[in-house]
N, C-alpha and C positions, 0 to 999 in steps of 0.2 A: 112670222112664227111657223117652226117648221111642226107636222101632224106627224102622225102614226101611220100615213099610207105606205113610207119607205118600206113597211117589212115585209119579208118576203114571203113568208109561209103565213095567210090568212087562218090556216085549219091552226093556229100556236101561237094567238094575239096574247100578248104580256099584261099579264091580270093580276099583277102585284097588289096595286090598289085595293083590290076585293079583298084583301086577306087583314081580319080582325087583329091579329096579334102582329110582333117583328116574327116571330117562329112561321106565321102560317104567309106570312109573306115573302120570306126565304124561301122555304117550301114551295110556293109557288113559282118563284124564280127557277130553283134547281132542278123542279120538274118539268117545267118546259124546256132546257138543256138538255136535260133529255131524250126527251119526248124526239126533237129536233134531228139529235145525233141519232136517235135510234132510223127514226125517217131516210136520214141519206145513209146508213150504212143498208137500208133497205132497198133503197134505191138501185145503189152499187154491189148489193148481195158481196156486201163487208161482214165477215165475223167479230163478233164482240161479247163477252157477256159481263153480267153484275158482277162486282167485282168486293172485296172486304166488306166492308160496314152495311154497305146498297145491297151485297148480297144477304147478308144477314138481317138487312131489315127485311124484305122479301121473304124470307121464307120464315122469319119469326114473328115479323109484325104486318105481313104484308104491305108495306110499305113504310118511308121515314120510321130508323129508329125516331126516335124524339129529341134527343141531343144531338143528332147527326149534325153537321152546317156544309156538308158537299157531296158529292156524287164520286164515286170510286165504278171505273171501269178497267178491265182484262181484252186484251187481245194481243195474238199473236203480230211479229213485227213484219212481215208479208203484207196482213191486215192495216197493221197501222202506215204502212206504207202507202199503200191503196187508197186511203182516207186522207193523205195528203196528198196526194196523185190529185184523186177525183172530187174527193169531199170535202175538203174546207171551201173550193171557191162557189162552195152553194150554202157557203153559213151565208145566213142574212147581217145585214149590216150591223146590228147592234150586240153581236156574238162575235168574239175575237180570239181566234185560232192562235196559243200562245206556246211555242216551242223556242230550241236556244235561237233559231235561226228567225222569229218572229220578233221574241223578245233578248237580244243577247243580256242583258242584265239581269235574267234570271239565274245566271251563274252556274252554280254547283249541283242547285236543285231540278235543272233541265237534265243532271245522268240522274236524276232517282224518279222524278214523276216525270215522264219524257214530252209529253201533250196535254194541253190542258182548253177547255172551253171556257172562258172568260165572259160574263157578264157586263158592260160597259158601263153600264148606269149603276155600279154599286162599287161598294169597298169593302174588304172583309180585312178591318181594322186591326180587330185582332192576333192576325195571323204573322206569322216570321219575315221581316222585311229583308234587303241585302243590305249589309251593312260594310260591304266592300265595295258598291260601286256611288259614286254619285247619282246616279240617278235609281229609285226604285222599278222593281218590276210591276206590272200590270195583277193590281189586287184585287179585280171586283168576284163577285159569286163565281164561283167556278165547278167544274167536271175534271176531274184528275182521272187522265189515261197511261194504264200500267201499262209496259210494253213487254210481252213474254220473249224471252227467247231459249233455246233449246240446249240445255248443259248435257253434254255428248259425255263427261268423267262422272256425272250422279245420277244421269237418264230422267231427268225430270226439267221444266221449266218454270225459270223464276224471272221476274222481273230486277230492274236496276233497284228500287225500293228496298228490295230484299237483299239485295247481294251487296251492295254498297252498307247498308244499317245494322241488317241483319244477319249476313253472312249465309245468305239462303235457308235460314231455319224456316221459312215459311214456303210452300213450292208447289205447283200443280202436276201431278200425274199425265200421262202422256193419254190414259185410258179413264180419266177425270175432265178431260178437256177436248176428244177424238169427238162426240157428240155432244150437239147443245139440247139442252130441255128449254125449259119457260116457265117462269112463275108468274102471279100475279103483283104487281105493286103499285099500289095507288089505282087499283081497279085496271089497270091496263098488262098485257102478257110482256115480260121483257125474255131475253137468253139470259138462260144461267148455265154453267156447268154442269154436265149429267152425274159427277161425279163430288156433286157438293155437301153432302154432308163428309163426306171422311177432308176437304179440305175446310171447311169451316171449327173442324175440329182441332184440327192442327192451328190454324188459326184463333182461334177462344175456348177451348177443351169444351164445356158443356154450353153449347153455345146457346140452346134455350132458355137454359136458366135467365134471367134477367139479373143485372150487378143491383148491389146494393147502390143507395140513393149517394153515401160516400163515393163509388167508387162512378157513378155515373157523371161523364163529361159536360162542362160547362160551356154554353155555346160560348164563342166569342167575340169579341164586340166586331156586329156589323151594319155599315148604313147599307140601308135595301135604296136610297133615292137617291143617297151624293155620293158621287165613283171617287175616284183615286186620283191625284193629280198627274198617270200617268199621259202622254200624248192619243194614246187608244182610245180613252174613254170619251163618254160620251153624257151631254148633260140632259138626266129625265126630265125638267120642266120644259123643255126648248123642243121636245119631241110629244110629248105628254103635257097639252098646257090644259090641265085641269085640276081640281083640287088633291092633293095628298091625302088619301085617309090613312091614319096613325093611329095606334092605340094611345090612348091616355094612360 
């Protein structure tokens, strides 16, 4: 029976278990994703900040909106560059670095979310499968990294998310993104945009406000303990052989 010694970052032991609800146990998942990435972009003095929903829970709720189910990250493509250079071969083994070139069956959605941080030991069931290739992509809890790049005809920077979906209606200022601040989320400082409120605006116009209870998002169905039948993943009892606690 294999233990828990494989991981590599002792200061980011995986305390799913502890979390009373499926919400506070996600939650715990996503934040050590985190936690982690933020670690080696520290490392490697990699720019990055909180990026859609993570940044807005940050500065609205200081941490998880409450329907949130992922991690939204911004960085320039230099940055993200640098992070696949230097950073991924210091993910610990149960975190899976998932780009076209990691995972090619991620298809279409490798030009809109270009990187992503994969949890092994989960599946996020609910989420858009490929339904062009035989084999699905790699589904567990994830970190979606935006990749900025620089539009030279509208002087601003937008990610593929934006430009492929949205036609760049959504876009970061070059003097919005020139200095990172820090917020608090989930009691630890992360980078944000120095320039984020007039982008969060643009992004949910009153972004304070809170939606109504109609209009707020349903998580969607995900196992926090059995991964995906993707080859990446990885089975929690067989690394974790101790009891599952689960909400009733």
């Amino acid at each position: 029976m294999r233990t828990n010694n494989y991981l590599k970052y002792p200061q980011f032991p995986d305390e799913r278990e502890a979390g009373g609800t499926p919400l506070k146990q996600l939650n715990i998942v996503l934040f050590r994703l985190l936690r982690i990435f933020n670690f080696i972009c520290e490392k490697y003095n990699i720019d990055y900040w909180l990026d859609y929903g993570t940044l807005l829970g940050a500065i609205r709720h200081q941490g998880f909106i409450p329907w949130d189910y992922d991690i939204d990250i911004g960085m320039l493509r230099e940055d993200y560059n640098l992070f696949i250079e230097k950073g991924v071969k210091d993910l610990p083994f149960d975190i899976f670095f998932q780009n076209r070139d990691s995972d090619p069956n991620i298809g279409e959605w490798g030009f809109i979310v270009e990187g992503r941080l994969r949890d092994r030991f989960s599946n996020n069931i609910g989420a858009q499968k490929s339904k062009s290739s035989s084999t699905n992509w790699h589904n567990g809890i994830q970190l979606d990294i935006f990749v900025y790049d620089y539009d030279s005809k509208n002087g601003w920077f937008s990610n593929g998310f934006e430009r492929i979906l949205s036609q760049s209606r959504i876009y970061l200022k070059l003097e919005e993104i020139e200095y990172l601040d820090t917020a608090s989320f989930e009691g630890h400082e992360f980078p944000i945009p120095i320039g984020y409120d007039s982008y969060l605006k643009r992004c949910y116009g009153d972004y304070m406000k809170l939606p109504s209870i109609e209009e707020q998002e349903k998580l969607p169905d995900i196992d926090i303990f059995n991964s995906c039948d993707h080859p990446e993943s990885l089975i929690w009892k067989e690394f974790h052989p101790t009891k599952i606690k689960t909400s009733e």
